[in-house]
C-alpha positions as CSV (number, residue, x, y, z in Angstrom):
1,X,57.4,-56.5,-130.6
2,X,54.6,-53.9,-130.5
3,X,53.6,-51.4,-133.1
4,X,54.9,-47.9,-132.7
5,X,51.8,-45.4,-133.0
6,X,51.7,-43.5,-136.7
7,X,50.6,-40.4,-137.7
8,X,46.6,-40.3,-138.2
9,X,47.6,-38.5,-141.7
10,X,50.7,-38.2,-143.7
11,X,50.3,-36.2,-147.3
12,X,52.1,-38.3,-150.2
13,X,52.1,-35.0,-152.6
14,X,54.7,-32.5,-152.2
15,X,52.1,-29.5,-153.7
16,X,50.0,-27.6,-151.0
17,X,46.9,-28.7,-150.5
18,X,44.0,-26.9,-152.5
19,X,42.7,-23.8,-151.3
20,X,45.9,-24.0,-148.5
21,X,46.7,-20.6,-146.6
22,X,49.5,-18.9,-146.1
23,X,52.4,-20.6,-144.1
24,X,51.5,-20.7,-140.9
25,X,55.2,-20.1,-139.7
26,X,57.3,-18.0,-141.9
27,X,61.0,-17.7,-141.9
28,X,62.3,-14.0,-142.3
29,X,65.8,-14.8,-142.7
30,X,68.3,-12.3,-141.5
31,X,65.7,-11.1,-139.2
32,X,67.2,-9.5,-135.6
33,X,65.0,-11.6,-133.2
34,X,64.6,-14.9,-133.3
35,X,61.0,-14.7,-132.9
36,X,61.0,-12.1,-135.9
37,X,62.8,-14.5,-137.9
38,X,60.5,-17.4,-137.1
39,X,61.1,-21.0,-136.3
40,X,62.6,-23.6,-138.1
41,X,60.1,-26.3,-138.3
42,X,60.9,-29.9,-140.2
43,X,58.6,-32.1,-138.4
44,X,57.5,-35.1,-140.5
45,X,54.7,-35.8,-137.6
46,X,52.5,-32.5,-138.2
47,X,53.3,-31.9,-142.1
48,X,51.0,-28.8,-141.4
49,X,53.6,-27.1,-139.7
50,X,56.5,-27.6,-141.6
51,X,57.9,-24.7,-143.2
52,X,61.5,-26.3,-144.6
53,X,62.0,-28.8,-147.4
54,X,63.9,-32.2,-145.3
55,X,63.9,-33.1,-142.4
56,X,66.1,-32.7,-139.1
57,X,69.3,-34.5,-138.7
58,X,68.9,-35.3,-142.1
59,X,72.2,-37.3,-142.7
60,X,70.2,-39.9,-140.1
61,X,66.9,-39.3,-141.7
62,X,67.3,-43.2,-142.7
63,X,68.2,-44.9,-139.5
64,X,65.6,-43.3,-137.9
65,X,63.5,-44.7,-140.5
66,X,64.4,-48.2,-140.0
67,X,64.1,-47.6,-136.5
68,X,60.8,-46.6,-136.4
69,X,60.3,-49.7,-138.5
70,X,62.0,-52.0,-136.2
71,X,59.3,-51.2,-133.5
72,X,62.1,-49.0,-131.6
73,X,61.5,-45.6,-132.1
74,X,58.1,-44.2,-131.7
75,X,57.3,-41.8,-134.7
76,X,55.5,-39.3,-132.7
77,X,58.2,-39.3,-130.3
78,X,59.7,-35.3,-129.7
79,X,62.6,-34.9,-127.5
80,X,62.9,-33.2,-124.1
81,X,65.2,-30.3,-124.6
82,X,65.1,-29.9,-120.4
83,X,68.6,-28.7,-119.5
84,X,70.0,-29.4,-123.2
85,X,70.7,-25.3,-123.4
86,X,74.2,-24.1,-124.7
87,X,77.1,-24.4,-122.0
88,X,78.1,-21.5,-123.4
89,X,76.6,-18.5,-124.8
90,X,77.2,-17.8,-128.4
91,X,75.5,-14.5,-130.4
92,X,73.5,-12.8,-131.3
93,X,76.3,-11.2,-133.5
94,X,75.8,-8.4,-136.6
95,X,76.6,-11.1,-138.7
96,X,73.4,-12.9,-137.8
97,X,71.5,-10.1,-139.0
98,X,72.8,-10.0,-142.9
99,X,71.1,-12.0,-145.0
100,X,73.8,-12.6,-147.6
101,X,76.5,-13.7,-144.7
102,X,75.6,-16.5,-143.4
103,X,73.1,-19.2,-146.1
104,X,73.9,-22.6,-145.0
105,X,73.0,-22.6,-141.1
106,X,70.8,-21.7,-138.7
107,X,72.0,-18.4,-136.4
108,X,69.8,-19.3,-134.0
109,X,69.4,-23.1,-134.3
110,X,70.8,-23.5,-130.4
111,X,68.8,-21.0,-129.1
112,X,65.1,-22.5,-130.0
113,X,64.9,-23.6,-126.4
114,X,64.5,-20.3,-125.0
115,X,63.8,-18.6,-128.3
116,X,60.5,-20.9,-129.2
117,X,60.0,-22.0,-125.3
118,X,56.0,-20.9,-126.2
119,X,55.6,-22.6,-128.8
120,X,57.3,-25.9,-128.0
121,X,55.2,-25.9,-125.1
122,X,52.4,-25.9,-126.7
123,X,53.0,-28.7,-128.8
124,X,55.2,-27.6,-131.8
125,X,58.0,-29.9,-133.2
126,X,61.3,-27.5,-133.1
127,X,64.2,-29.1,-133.2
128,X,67.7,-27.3,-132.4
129,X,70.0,-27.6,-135.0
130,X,73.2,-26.7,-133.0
131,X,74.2,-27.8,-129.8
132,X,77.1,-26.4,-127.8
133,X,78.6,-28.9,-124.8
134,X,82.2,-28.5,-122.7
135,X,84.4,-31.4,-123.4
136,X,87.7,-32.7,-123.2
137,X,90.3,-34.0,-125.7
138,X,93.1,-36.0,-125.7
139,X,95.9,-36.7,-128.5
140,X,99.0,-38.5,-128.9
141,X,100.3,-35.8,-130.5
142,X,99.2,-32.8,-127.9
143,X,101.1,-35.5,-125.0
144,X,103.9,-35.5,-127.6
145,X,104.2,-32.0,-127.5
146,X,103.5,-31.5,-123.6
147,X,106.6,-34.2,-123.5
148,X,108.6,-31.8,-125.6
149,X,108.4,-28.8,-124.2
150,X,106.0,-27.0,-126.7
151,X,103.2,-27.2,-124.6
152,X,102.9,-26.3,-121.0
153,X,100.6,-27.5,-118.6
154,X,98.5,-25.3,-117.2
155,X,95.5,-26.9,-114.8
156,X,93.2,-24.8,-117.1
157,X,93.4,-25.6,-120.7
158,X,95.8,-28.3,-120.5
159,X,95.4,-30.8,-117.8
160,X,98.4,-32.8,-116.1
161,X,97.3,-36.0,-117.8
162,X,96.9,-34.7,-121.4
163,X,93.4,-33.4,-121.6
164,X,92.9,-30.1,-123.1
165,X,89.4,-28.3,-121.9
166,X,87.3,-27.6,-125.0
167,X,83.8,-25.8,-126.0
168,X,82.4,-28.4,-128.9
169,X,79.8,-27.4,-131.3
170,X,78.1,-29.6,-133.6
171,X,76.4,-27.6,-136.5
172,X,73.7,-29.2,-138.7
173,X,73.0,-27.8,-142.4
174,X,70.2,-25.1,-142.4
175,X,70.3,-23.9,-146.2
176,X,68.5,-20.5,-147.3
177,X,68.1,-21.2,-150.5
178,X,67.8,-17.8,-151.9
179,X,71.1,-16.9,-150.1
180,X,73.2,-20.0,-151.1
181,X,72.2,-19.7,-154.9
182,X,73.2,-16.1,-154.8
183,X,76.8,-17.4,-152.8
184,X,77.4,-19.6,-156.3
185,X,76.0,-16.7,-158.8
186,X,73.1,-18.9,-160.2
187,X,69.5,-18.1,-159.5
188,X,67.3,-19.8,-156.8
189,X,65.5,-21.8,-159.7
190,X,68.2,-23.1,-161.4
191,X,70.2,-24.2,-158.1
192,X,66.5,-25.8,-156.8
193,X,66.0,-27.9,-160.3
194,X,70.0,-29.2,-159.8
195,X,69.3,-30.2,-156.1
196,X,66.0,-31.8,-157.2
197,X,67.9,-33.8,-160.2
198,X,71.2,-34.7,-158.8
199,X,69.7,-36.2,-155.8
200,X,67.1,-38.2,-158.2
201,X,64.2,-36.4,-157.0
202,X,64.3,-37.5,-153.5
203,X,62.9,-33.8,-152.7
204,X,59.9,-33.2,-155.0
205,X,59.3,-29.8,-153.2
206,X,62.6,-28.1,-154.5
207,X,60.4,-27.7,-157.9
208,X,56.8,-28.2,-156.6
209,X,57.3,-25.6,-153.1
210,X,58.6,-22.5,-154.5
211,X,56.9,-21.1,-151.3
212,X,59.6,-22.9,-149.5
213,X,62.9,-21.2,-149.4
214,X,64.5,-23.4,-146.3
215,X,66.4,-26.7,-147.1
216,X,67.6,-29.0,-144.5
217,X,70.2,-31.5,-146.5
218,X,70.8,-34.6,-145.9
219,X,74.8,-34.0,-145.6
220,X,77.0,-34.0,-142.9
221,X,77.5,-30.6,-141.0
222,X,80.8,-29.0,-139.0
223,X,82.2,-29.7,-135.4
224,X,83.8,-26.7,-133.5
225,X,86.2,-27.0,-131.0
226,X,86.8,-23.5,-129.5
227,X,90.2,-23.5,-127.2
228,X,90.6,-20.7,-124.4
229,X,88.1,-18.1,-123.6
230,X,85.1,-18.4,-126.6
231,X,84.6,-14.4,-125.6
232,X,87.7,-14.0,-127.2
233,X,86.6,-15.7,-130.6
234,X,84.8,-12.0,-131.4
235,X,87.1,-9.7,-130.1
236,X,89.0,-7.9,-132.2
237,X,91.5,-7.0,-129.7
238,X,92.6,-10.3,-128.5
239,X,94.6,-12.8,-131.0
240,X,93.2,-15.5,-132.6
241,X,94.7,-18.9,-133.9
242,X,92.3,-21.0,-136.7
243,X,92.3,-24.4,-138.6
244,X,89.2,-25.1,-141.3
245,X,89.9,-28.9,-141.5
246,X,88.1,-30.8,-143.7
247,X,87.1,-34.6,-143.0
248,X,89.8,-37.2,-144.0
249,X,88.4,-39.9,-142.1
250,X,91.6,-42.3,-143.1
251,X,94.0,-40.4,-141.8
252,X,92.5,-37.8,-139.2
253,X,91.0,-41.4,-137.7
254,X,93.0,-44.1,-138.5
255,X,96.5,-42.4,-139.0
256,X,96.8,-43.6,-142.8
257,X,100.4,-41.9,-143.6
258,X,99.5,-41.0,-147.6
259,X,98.4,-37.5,-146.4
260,X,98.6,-34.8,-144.5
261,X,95.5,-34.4,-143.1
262,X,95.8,-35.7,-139.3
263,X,99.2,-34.1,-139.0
264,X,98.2,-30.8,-139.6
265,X,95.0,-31.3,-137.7
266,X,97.2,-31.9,-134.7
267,X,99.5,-29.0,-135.9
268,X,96.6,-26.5,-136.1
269,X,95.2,-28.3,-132.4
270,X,98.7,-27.2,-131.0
271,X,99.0,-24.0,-132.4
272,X,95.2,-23.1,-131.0
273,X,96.6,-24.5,-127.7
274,X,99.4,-22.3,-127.7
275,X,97.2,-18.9,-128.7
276,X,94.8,-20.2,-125.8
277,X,97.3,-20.2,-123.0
278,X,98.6,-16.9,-124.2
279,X,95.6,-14.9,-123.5
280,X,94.0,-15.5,-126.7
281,X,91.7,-18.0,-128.2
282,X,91.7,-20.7,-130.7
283,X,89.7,-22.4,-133.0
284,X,89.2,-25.2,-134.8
285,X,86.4,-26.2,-137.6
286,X,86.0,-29.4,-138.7
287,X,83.8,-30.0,-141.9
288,X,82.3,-33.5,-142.8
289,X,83.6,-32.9,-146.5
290,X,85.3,-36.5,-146.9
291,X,87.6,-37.3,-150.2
292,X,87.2,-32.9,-151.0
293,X,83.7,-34.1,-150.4
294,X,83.7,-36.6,-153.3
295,X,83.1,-39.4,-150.6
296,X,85.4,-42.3,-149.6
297,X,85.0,-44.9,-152.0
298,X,85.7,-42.2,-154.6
299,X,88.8,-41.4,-152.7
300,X,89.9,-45.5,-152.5
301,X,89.2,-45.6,-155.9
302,X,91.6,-42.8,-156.8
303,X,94.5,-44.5,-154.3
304,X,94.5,-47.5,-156.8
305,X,94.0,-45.9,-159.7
306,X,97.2,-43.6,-158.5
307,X,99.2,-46.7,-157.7
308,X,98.6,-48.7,-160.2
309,X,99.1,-46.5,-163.4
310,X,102.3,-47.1,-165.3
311,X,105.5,-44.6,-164.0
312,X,103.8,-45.2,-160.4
313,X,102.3,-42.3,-158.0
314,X,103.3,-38.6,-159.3
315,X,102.5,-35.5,-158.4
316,X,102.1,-34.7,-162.4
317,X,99.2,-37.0,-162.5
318,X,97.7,-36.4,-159.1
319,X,94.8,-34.3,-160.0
320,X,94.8,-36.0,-162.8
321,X,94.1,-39.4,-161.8
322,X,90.9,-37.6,-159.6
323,X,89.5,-36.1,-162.2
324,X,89.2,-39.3,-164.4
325,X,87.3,-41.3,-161.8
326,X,85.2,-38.6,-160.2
327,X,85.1,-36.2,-163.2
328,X,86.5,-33.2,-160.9
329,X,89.5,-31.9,-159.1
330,X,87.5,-31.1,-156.0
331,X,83.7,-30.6,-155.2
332,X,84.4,-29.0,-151.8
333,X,83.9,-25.2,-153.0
334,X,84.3,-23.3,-150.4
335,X,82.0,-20.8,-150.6
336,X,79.8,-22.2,-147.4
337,X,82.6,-22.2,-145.4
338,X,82.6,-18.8,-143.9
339,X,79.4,-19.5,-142.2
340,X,80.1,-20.8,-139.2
341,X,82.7,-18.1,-138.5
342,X,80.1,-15.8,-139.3
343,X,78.1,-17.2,-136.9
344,X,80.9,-17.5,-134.0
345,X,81.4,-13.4,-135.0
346,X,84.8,-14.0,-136.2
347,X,85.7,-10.7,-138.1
348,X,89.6,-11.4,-138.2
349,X,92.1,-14.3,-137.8
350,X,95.6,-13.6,-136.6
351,X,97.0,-17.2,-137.2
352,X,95.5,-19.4,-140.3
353,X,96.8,-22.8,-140.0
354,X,96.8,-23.3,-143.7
355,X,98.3,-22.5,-147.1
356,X,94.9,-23.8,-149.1
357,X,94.5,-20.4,-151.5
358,X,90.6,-21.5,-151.5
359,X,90.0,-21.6,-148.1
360,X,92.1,-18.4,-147.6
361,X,90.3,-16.6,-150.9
362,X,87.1,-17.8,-149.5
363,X,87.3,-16.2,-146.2
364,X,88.8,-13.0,-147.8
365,X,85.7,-12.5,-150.1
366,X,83.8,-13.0,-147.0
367,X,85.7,-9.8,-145.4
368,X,87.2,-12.1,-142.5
369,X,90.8,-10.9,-142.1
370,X,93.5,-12.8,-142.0
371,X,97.0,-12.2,-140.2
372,X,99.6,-15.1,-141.1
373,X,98.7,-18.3,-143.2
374,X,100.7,-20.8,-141.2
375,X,102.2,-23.6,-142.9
376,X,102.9,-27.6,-142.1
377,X,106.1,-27.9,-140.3
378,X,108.4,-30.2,-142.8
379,X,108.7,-32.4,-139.8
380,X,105.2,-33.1,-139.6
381,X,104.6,-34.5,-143.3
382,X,104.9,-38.3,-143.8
383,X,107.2,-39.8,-146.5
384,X,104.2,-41.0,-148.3
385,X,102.8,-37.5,-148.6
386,X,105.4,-35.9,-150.4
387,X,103.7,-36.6,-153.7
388,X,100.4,-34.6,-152.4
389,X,102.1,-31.7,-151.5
390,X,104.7,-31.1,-154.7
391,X,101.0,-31.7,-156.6
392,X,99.5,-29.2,-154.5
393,X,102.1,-26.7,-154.9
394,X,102.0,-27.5,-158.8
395,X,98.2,-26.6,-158.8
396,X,98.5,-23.5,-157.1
397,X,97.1,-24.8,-154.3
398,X,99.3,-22.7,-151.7
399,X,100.7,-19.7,-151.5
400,X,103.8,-18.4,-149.6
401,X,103.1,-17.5,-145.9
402,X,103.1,-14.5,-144.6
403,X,100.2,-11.4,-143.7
404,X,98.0,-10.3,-146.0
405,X,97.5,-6.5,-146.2
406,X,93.9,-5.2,-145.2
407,X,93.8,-3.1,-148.1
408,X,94.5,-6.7,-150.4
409,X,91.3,-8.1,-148.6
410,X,88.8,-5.4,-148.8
411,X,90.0,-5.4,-152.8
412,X,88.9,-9.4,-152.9
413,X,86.3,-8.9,-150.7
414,X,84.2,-5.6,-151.9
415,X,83.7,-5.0,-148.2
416,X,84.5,-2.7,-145.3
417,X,86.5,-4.6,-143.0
418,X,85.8,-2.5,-140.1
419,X,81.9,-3.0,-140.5
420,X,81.4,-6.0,-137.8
């Protein structure tokens, strides 16, 4: 097995070197262009260049690692981005263009192919950090429904054999600092000392860069899957059907019957379906956020300490029994969320498929509006699942369905409605 090639010079400080100049590629987030706004560069190749704390792809930051020391991957390997533009065109929107709406992507991170052709050709590592393909999808439960008569087929959106035509986005986290710590109410230093502490100081430039004001986290991102015409995603005048799901890989994969997750995934698929082949669009986000982003082995955890206490599963105890292993209720906090919809230029949703009051506050204080919050068909939630949703409920975790007055959202959100 050969040696890949390495770098001829790698820094092991995180503070600038003595005497260094001013970044070389600044980011001016919120800017209107994307040249304006400047590239987002986390090369570990050509340190010089890199204005962003992480690195690209950061939740595979480590398997690249061991395979550059396996002898597979060179390290000064860049990819081609030939024909790897959008399928679709997406933005710019307004939205793009405030700095304070959208924090934890990049706007233009599937547009550095065109955006940053010049310097890419000239040999600068930038990396998009969206890509947007056409695909296909097929459920059991969309055939189910096609059996039933709920779904027609169409030759367009749904196919004869099951398939339903989709436009799939992947989204990797792009943080602006400044923007995020402002999203939670704390200031930029305090949030950059947590990250730097709570990750055991796996970034030393979160206290040692405050020149830096880009993170790239090494989390998982979101997956889009837009249903219909994705024009229609912006437009106002057309009707729009939306899930945020967030990750559940035991059920949503594996069909595990002790929540609701997968059934009102393909609940909200239907209903997007449905608002497709009626002339309008849907949309579904999917958010790697596993165990309300506590992580699986917390979650498994939590299933046997459920099971196992004395009286048997309750919804009394639900919460309960989370909070004593994981020390919270739920780390997912919405406030992120938004983002992406931000970045589609979602300014209202006709159909919410979903009765979670922090998802639905969330958008609200983002000034998205929202029609009808659409609830889980009895039908669709499994036996063992009953104890989820009556703890739910108990918590205040839904609220009736039903519309939500446009006057009630600009009150939550402190925002014009009407400005994007």
């Amino acid at each position: 097995m050969t040696t890949p090639n390495k770098p001829t010079h790698i820094r092991l400080t995180s503070h600038p070197e003595p005497g260094a100049a001013a970044q070389r590629f600044p980011i001016d987030w919120g800017a209107t262009t994307a040249a304006e706004r400047g590239p987002v560069i986390g090369s570990v190749t050509r340190p010089g260049d890199r204005n962003v704390i992480g690195s690209h792809g950061g939740a595979y930051a480590l398997y690249r690692a061991l395979a550059v020391s396996a002898g597979a991957l060179n390290p000064l390997a860049r990819p081609d981005l030939t024909n790897t533009s959008p399928a679709f065109a997406i933005g710019p929107h307004p939205q793009w263009f405030d700095p304070g709406k959208i924090v934890s992507l990049d706007p233009w991170g599937h547009m550095v192919q065109e955006g940053f052709a010049r310097e890419i050709a000239e040999g600068l590592d930038i990396r998009p950090t969206i890509a947007v393909t056409k695909a296909r999808l097929n459920m059991p439960e969309i055939v189910a429904a096609i059996a039933a008569g709920r779904i027609a087929v169409d030759g367009s959106i749904v196919k004869a054999n099951g398939d339903v035509s989709v436009i799939k986005i992947a989204v990797d986290p792009v943080w602006h600092l400044p923007g995020v710590a402002a999203r939670f109410e704390v200031s930029e230093t305090q949030l950059r000392r947590t990250l730097f502490e709570q990750t055991g100081g796996m970034f030393p430039e979160l206290v040692t860069r405050p020149d830096l004001h880009v993170f790239l986290p090494p989390i998982g991102g979101a997956t889009c899957y837009i249903f219909g015409d994705a024009a229609a995603i912006a437009d106002r005048r057309r009707r729009l059907a939306c899930r945020v799901h967030d990750e559940c890989n035991g059920s949503d994969v594996f069909g595990s019957d002790i929540c609701t997750c997968r059934p009102y995934l393909a609940h909200g698929i239907e209903e997007c379906v449905k608002e497709a082949q009626a002339g309008g669009a849907g949309l579904i986000v999917y958010n790697r956020k596993e165990g309300r982003a506590l992580g699986e082995v917390t979650k498994f955890l939590v299933y046997n300490a459920r099971k196992r206490q004395e009286g048997g599963d309750t919804a009394a105890t639900y919460f309960e029994r989370t909070e004593c292993v994981a020390g919270v209720q739920d780390a997912r906090f919405q406030q992120l969320m938004p983002d992406v919809l931000h970045w589609l230029g979602v300014t209202k949703i006709d159909r919410f498929m979903s009765m979670s009051n922090m998802k639905f506050d969330a958008l609200a204080k983002a000034g998205i509006e929202i029609g009808e919050r659409v609830a889980i068909p009895d039908e669709l939630i499994p036996p063992d699942a009953s104890v989820e949703m009556e703890a739910k409920k108990a918590a205040g975790y839904f609220a009736p369905a039903g519309a939500a007055s446009a006057d009630e959202l600009k009150r939550v959100s402190g925002r014009d409605l009407e400005k994007y």
